[in-house]
C-alpha positions in Angstrom: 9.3 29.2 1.5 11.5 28.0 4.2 8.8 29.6 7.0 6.1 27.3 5.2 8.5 24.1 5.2 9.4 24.2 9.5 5.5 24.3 9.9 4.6 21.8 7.5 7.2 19.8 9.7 6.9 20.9 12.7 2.9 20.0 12.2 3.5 16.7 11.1 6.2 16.0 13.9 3.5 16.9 16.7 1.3 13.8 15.9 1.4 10.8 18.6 1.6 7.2 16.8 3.4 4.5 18.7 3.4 1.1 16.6 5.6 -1.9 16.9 9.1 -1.9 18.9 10.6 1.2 18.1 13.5 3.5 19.5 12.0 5.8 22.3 13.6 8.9 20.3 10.7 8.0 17.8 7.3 9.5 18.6 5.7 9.0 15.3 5.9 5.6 13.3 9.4 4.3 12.7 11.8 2.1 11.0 11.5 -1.0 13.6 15.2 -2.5 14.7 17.2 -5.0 17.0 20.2 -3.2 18.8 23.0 -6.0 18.4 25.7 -4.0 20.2 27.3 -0.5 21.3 30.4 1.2 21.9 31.6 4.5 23.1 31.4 5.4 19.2 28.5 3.9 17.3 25.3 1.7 17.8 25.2 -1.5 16.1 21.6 -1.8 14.5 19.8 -5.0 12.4 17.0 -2.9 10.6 13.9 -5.3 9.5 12.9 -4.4 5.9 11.0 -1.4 4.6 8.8 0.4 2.4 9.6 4.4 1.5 8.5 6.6 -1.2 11.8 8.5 -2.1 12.8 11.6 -4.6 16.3 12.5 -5.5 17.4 16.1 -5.8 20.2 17.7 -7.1 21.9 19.9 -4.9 25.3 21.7 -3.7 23.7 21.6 -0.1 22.4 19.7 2.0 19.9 21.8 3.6 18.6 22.6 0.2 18.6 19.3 -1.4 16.6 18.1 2.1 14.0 21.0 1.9 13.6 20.5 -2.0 12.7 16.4 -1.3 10.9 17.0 1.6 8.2 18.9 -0.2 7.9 16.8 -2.7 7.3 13.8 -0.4 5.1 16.1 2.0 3.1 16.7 -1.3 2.8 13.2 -1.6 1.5 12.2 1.7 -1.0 14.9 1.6 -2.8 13.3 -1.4 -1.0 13.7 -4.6 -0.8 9.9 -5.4 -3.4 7.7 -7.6 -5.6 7.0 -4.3 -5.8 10.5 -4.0 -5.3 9.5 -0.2 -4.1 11.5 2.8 -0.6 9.0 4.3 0.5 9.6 8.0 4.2 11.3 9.1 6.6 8.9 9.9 9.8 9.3 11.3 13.1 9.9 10.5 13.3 12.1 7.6 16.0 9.9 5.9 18.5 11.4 3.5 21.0 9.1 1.3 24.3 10.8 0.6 26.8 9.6 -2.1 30.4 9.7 -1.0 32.1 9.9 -4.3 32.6 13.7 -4.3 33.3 16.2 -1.5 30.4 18.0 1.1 30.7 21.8 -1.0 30.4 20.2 -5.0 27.0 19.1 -6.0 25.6 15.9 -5.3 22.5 13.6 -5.9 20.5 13.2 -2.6 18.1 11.1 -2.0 15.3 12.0 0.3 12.6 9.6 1.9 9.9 9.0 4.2 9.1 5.5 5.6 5.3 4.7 4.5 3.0 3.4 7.5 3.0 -0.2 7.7 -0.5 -0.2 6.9 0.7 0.5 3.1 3.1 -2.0 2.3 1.3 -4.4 0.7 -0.1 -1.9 -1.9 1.4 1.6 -2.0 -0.7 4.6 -3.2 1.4 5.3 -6.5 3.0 8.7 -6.9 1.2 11.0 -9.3 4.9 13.0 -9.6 7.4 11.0 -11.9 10.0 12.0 -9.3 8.3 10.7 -6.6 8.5 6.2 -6.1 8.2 3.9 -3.9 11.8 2.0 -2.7 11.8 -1.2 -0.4 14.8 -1.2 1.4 15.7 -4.7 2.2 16.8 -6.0 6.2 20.2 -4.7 7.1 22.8 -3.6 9.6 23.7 -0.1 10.0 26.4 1.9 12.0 24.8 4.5 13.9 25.9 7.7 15.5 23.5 9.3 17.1 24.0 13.2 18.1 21.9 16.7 19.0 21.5 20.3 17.4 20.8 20.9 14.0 21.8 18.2 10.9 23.7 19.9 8.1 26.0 19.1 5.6 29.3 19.4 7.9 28.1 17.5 10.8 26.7 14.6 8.8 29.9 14.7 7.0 32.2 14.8 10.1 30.1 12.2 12.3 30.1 9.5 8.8 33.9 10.1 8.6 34.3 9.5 12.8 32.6 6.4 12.5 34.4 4.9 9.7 37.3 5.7 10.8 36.7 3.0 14.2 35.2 0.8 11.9 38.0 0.7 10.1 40.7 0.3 13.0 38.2 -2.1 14.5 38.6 -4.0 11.0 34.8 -4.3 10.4 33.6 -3.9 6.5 31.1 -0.8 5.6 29.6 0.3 2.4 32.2 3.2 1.2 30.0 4.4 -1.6 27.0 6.2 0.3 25.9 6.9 4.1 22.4 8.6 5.4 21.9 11.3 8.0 18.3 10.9 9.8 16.6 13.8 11.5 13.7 13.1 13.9 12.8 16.1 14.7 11.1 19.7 13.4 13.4 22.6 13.2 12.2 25.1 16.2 12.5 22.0 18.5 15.5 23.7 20.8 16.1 20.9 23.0 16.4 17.2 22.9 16.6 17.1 19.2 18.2 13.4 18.0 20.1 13.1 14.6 22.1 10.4 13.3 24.7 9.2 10.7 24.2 5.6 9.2 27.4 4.1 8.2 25.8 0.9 6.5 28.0 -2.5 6.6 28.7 -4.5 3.4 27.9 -7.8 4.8 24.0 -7.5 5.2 23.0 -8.9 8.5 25.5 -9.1 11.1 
């Protein structure tokens, strides 16, 4: 099963779409943003607002919980919706992770895909009653960006390193949840870009 999902993403991560103003780490269509400011420790980003279609799985780990929602969106895009329609890749592969309990104990992910712009204005509805469509409004996000492989420790330790200046730099964040992003198919061995959003409480900044 696990062979079947790094094809099905590698596949998908191979196709070229460049749309909009984007970050050059993207190379399929992504979440379109204006970089407000960076330190040595995060990027300051105002995300514009966005459609996904989202699933949330119940998992221990990470890498199960992301494999679990990513076939149920891949399913999805590859025509299991009411339009019966084939839906572009889009990049990041964005996972939402409560922080209420600890990394090992079981959580409730939420994994999502961005739709193409071209489906905003009237989604293809989900044929799968775990599968729905989500508009996440403008924000501002706290990013950490970093290489290698996402798992559940590294998400962890990079959300917990940037609140940590955030909160000697006095700025206010959401507490309650943060999301790890992966861009990139698993056999990709070099120049792979991950990254921790730390979301701020005040909306726009």
């Amino acid at each position: 099963m696990m062979r079947y999902y790094l094809l099905a993403l590698g596949c998908v991560v191979l196709i070229k779409a460049v749309v909009g103003s984007q970050g050059d780490f993207c190379n399929l269509e992504c979440p379109e943003f204006d970089s407000v400011r960076s330190t040595s420790d995060y990027e300051v980003r105002r995300y514009s607002d966005t459609k996904w279609v989202s699933t949330k799985v119940s998992s221990m780990n990470y890498g199960i919980a992301s494999m679990r929602g990513f076939w149920k969106l891949f399913a999805y895009i590859g025509g299991e919706n009411e339009a019966g329609v084939k839906i572009e890749m889009t990049q990041p592969v964005l996972i939402k992770i409560p922080e209420e309990t600890s990394w090992w104990l079981w959580k409730e992910y939420t994994v999502s895909f961005m739709l193409p712009r071209e489906h905003w204005d009237s989604p293809p509805m989900p044929t799968n009653t775990d599968v729905y469509i989500d508009h996440m409004p403008e924000s501002t996000a706290y990013v950490k960006s970093y290489g290698g492989w996402a798992n559940g420790w590294n998400t962890n330790s990079n959300r917990q390193e940037v609140e940590q200046k955030l909160t000697e730099a006095g700025e206010t964040f959401e507490d309650s949840f943060y999301y790890s992003a992966a861009y990139n198919a698993p056999f990709e061995m070099t120049n792979r870009h991950n990254e921790v959003w730390v979301m701020s409480s005040n909306g726009r900044k």
